[in-house]
N, C-alpha and C positions, 0 to 999 in steps of 0.2 A: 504494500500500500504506500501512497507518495505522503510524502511532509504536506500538511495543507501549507496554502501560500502566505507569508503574512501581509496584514493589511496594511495598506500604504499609513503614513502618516503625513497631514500637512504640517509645514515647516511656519511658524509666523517669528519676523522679522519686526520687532518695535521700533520705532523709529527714536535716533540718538539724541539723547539730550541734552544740554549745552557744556561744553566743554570748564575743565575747571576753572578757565580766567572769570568764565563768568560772562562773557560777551555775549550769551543767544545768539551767537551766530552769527554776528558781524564782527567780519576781523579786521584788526587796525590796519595791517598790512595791505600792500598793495597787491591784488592778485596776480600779475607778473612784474619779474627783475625789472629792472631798468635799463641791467644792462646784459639783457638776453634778449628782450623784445623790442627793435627799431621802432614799434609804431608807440613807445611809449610818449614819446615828448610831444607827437602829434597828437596825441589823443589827450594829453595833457594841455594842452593849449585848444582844444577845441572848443566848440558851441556850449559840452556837454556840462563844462563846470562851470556855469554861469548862475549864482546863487539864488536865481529864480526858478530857473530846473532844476536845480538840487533840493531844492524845497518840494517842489512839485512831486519830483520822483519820491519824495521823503512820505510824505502825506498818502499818496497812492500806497505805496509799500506797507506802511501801516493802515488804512482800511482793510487793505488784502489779509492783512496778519488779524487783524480783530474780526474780520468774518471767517478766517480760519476754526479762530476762539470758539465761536457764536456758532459754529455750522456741528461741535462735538452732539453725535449721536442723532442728528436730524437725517430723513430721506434724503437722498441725494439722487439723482441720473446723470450714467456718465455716457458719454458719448465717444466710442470708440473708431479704432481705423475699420473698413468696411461694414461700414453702417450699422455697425452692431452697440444695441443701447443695453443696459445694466443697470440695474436699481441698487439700491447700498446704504445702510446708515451709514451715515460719515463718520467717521474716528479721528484720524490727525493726518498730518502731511510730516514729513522727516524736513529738517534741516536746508536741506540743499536743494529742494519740493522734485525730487526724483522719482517718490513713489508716495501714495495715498495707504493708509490703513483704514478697510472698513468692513464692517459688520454685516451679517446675512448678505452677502451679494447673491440677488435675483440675478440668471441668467437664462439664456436658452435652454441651456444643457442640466438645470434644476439651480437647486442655495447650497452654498457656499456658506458655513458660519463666518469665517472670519479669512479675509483676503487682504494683500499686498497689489495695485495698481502702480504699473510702473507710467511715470506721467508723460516719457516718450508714447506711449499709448493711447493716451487721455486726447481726446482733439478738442474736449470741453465737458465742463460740468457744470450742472444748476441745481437749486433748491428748491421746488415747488413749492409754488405758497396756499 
């Protein structure tokens, strides 16, 4: 008689928490050397640091992060590559927003308790109200 087969396990993946400086995830540093990257001093002198759009971007950045907050455990629909939709209580976004964690993901294929979205995947997502 054969070994019955074992049953797969899913793997969950929590997403990281902020490192011990304490920053949440912005770091002081520059994302590239200065003196590895040519386009540094261009992009350094450009449109993009003008304290007007740096506010702008600042303001946006934080709505995003407080509707992140606000969206823990609500329905969610995500909208995937080839048209495929999925339903999901929202859970969190990691860090560097690469993957989504959420809860009962409704698919085609049946629920999912608890799933990892990777957000090259994600073409968009909403809240139903």
């Amino acid at each position: 008689m054969a070994a019955p087969l074992p049953l797969p396990v899913g793997i969950l993946r929590l997403p990281r928490g902020p490192d011990s400086s304490g920053s949440r995830g912005f770091s002081r540093e520059p994302r590239c050397d200065p003196g590895q990257d040519s386009r540094w001093d261009s992009r350094r002198n450009s449109r993009w640091d003008s304290p007007e759009l740096q506010s702008a971007r600042a303001a946006l950045r934080e709505r995003f992060l407080r509707l992140l907050g606000r969206a823990r455990g609500r329905p969610a629909r995500f909208s995937l590559w080839n048209s495929v939709l999925v339903d999901a209580d929202f859970g969190a976004a990691d860090v560097e927003f690469l993957e989504f964690q959420v809860d009962s993901l409704r698919t085609p294929l049946g629920i999912q308790g608890a799933a990892l979205l990777r957000c090259s995947d994600v073409l968009a997502f909403s809240f139903p109200l």
